[in-house]
N, C-alpha and C positions, 0 to 999 in steps of 0.2 A: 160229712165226707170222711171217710177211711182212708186216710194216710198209705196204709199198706198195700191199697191197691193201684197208689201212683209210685210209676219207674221212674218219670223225669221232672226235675223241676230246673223252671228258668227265673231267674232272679234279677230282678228291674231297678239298680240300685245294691250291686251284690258289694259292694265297700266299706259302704254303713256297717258300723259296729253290730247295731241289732241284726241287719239283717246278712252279716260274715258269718257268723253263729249259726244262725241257721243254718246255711248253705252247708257249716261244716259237719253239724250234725247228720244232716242226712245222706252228705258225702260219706261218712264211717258207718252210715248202714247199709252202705252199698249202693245205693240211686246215684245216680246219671245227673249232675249238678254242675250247672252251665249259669252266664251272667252276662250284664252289661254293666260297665258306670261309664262317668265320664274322661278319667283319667288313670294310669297307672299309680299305685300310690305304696306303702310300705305294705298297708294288708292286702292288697291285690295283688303283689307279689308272692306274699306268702300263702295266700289261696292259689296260685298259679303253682307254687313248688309244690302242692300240695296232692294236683293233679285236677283241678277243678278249672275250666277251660272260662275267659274271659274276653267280652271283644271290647272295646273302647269307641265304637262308632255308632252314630244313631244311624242307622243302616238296617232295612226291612233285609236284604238280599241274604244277610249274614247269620241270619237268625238258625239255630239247628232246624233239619226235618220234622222233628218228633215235636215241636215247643204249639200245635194246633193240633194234637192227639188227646183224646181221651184220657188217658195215661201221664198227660203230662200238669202242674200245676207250674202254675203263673205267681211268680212271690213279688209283690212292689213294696215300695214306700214311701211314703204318703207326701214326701221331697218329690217325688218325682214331678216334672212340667207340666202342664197339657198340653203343651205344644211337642212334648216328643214322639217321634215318629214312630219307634218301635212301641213304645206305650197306644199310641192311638192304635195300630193295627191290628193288636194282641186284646186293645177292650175290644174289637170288632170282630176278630176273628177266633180269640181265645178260648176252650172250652171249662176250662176252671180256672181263674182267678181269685186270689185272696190278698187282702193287707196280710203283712210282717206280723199282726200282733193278734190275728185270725186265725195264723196259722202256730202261732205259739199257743194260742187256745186251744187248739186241736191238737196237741202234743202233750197237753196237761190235763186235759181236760176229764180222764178217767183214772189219774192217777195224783200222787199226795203232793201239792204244788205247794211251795210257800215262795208270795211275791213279797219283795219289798218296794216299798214307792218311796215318793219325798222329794221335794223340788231340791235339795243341795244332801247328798250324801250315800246314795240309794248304790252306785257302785262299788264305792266304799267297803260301805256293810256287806253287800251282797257277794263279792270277791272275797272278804274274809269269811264272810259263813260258810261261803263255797269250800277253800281253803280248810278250814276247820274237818268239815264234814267228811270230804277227801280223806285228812289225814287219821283221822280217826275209824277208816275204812269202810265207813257208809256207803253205799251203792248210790249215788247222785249224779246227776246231770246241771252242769250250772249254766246258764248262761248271762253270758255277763257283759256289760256294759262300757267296757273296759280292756286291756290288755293286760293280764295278771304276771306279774315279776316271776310269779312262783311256774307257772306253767308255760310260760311264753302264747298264750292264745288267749281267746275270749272267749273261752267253752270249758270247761272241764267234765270229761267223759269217762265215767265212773259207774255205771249201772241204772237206772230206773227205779229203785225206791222210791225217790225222794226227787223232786224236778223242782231246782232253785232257779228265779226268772227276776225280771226288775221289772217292778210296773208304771211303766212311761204316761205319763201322764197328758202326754203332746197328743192332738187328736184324736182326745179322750180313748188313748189306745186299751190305757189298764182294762177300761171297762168292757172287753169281750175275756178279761182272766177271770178264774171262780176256785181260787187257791184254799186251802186248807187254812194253814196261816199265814198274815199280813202283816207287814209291819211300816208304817209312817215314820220315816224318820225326820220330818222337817216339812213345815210349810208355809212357801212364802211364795208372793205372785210372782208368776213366769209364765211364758210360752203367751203373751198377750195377744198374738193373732188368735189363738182359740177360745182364749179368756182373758178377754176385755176388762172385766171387773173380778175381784178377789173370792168375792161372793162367788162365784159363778165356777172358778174353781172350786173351791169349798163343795158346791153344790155337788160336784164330779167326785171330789175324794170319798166323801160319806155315800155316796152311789156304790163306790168301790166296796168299801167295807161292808155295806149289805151285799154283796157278792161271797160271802166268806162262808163255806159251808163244812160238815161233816165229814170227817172225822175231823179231830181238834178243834174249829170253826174258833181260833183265838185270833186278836190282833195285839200285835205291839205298839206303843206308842211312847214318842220321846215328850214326857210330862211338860218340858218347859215350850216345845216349838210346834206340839202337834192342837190335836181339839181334841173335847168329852168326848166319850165313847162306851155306849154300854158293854157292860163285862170286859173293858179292856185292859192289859197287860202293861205298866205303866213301867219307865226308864229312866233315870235321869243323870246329872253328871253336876247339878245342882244343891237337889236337896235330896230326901230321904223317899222312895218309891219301892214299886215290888219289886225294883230290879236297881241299882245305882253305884257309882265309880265317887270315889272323893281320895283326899288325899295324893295330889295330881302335882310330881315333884320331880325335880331334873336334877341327875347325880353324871355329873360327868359326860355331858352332852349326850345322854339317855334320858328319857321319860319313863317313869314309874307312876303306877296308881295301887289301889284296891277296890276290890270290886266283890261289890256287898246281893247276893241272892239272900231269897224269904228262909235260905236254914243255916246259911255260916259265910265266912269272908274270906275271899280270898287275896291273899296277902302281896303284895309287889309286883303286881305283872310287870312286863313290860309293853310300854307302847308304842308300836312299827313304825306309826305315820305321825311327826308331832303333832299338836296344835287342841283346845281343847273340842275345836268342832270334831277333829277324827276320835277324840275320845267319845263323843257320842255314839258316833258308829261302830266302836269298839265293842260299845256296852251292849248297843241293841245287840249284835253277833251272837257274845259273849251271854246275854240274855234268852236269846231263842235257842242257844245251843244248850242251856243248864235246861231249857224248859222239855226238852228234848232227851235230855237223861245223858247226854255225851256225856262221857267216862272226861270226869275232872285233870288228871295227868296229861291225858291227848290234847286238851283242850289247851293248858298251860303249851305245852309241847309245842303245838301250831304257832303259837300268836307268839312264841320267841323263832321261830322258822320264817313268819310271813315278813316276804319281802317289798309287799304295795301293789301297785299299780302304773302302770307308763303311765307319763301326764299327771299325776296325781304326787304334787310336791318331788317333783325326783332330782334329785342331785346330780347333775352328771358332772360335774367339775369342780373342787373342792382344793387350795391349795394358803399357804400364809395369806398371799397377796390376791386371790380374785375365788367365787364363788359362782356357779352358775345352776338355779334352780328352773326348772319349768311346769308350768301348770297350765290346767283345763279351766280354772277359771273363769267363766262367760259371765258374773250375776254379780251383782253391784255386794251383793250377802258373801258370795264366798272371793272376791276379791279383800274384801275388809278381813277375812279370817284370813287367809294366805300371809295377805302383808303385817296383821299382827305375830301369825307363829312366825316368821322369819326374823322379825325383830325381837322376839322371846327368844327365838334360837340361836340368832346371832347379834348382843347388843353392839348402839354404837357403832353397826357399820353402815356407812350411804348405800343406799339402793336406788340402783339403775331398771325402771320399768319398760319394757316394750309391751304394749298391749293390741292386741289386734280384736275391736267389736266387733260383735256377731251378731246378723241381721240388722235389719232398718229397723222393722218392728222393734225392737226390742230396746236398741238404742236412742230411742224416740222417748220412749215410755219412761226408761230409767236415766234417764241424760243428767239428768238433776242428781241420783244416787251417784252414776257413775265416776259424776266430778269430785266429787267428796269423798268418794272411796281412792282412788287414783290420788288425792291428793298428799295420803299417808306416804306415795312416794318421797326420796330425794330428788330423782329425774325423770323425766317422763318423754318417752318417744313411742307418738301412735301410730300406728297402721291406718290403711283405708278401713274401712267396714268390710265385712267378710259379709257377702249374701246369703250363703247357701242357698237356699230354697225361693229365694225374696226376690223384687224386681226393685231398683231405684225409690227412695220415697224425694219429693220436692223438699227442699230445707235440711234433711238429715241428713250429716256427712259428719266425717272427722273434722273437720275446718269448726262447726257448730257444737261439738263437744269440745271440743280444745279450747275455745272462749268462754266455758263457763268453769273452767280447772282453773282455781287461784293458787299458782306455785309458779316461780320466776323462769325455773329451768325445766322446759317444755317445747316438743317442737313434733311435728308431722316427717313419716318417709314412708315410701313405699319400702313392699317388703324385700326388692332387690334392691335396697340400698342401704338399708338399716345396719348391719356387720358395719360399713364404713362410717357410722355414725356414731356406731356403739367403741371403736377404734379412738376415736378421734376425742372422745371423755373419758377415757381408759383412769388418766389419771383422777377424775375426782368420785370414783366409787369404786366401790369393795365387792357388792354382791349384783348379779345382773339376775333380773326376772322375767322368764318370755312367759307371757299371757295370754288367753284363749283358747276357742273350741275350737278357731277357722284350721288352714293352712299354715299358721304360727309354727307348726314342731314341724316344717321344711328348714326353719332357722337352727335347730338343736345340734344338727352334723358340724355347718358350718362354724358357729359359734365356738361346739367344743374343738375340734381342731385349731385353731387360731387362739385358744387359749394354750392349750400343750405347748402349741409352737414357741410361744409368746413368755408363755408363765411355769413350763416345763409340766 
């Protein structure tokens, strides 16, 4: 299919991260980029200011003219119901339809793509290679998985050289990319509706990397958390690889490293996001970017510029007496990383958990991880389960993971009631932590206001 010869596109699910990117992209090439979700939300607003039209109804009547033209493609993803009505009419009636990650194929697909994947970090990295790239005045395209401090969007639109993409590994999406270079930054079982057994992911990843073709035709891999891989580009933050960071040391509530490439080291970087998992993702960056020839100064340059990621460790409230960080955290792996950098970062102070789990599936699977990650808390207040995409499972609820968390002080609330809960133990914690993929950072606004008020 040739992109160039579609005017319109209607997007089934336009809120989603992966698929806001898109829309935005091909909103600044000039096409006609129309959507549905189910609710108004922070990015749906800013695709609205943006000039990209939204409706919020599952309503056939509403649909543009043009969205069963020839002319027009059909972008979903793969969350979306069967039971939604504008979806059922549009498989019936629609004359091109493609998934979110079809259509990113077809966008890279004749030009130099380097995907990164990885069950825990793959934003991370990809936000700061993107960033790097940018700065360094590479002609790039990123899309990204994430909301970048640095750019305020999940796109950064810079030229065509170079198409930087994340490869999702949820309904085995990675596998329609065929990138240049690939890099794995992490692999551990997730996304269990599609991969029931770990094997069977595995099986998906190495699928991925025979994908990888000419020019460059390299992958990256994080030595301690990825697998073998012929001819592959190895990282580590561990021991000694073709690519690796050590000497990993905190001067004054900053992070410092070095970071050793195959001809010389460089000396004291600093590190943006603490903790020593973002040091991984540092490195890989920091790794594909030497492999890449980026001029050494620009590279330094960026990575004391780069400001993170929304969601990803962010500070919004910092004062003697209360601390307020939020995270994306959904995985029993980067929960345990979280609450360890927090307590590296801040010893000695009690921390106040709000966590809200994401999907049935998932919570089911990892019920056992998740208690024993959650436990590193001081406090702990759950949310319901966040669906998303899921329908009810029998037996799996927050009530059934709260009975297997052995810590005294624990309790369940919904999520309009949790500020008065989190009010009411003010006094026995110092840092509060909102956790999760769901609707959790509806709490952030709230939160920080009533500490200003509270704590100035």
């Amino acid at each position: 299919m040739n992109l160039n010869q579609v005017d319109f596109f209607y997007f089934l699910g336009i809120g989603g991260m992966g698929m806001s990117s898109l829309a935005r992209y091909f909103h600044a090439m000039g096409k006609t980029v129309c959507g549905h979700d189910q609710r108004r939300t922070f990015l749906t607003k800013k695709l609205e200011k943006e000039g990209i039209s939204i409706n919020y109804h599952d309503s056939i009547e509403i649909l543009p003219k043009w969205v069963l033209s020839k002319q027009c493609l059909i972008v979903y993803t793969p969350a979306i119901p069967n039971h939604h009505q504008q979806w059922i009419y549009l498989k019936k009636y629609g004359k091109n339809i493609k998934k979110r990650s079809q259509v990113l194929s077809l966008i890279t697909e004749n030009e130099i793509c380097i995907a990164i994947g990885g069950t825990h970090g793959k934003t991370t990295t990809c936000t700061l290679l993107g960033h790097i790239l940018y700065s360094a005045g590479i002609h790039v395209t990123a899309f990204l998985g994430g909301i970048s401090e640095n750019y305020q969007s999940n796109i950064i639109l810079n030229g065509t050289k170079i198409f930087l993409v994340e490869a999702d590994e949820f309904d085995r999406s990675f596998l329609y990319l065929s990138p240049n270079i690939a890099c794995v930054t992490s692999f551990d079982q997730d996304h269990v509706d599609t991969y029931p057994k770990k094997e069977t992911l595995k099986k998906a990843y190495l699928a991925f990397l025979k994908r990888i073709k000419k020019p460059y035709k390299k992958i990256f891999l994080c030595q301690e958390e990825s697998f073998p891989s012929i001819n592959a580009i190895y990282y580590s933050v561990i021991e000694k690889a073709n690519y690796y960071s050590n000497h990993f040391s905190r001067k004054k509530n900053k992070w410092y490293f070095d970071f050793h490439t195959p001809t010389g080291t460089w000396k004291s970087l600093p590190l943006p996001i603490p903790g020593i998992h973002n040091l991984k993702n540092v490195t890989a960056a920091l790794a594909i970017s030497d492999y890449l020839k980026i001029n050494k100064e620009k590279v330094r340059k960026a990575l004391f510029l780069f400001k993170g990621i929304k969601r990803r460790y962010s500070i919004h409230y910092q004062s003697k007496k209360k601390i307020y960080i939020d995270d994306y955290a959904h995985h029993p792996t980067e929960i345990n990383a979280l609450i360890h950098t927090v307590k590296e970062s801040f010893p000695n102070k009690k921390i106040l958990g709000v966590f809200q789990p994401h999907l049935f599936s998932r919570t089911k699977f990892f019920e056992e991880s998740f208690a024993r990650s959650l436990e590193h808390l001081d406090i702990l207040i759950l949310l319901d389960i966040y669906p998303a995409r899921e329908f009810p499972m029998n037996g799996i609820n927050s009530n059934s993971l709260l009975e297997k968390i052995k810590m005294s002080s624990k309790e369940i609330s919904t999520l309009s009631k949790v500020l008065e809960k989190i009010k009411e133990k003010q006094k026995h914690f110092d840092i509060i932590l909102t956790i999760g993929a769901g609707d959790i950072d509806t709490l952030i606004i709230p939160i920080k206001k009533w500490l200003y008020k509270q704590y100035g």
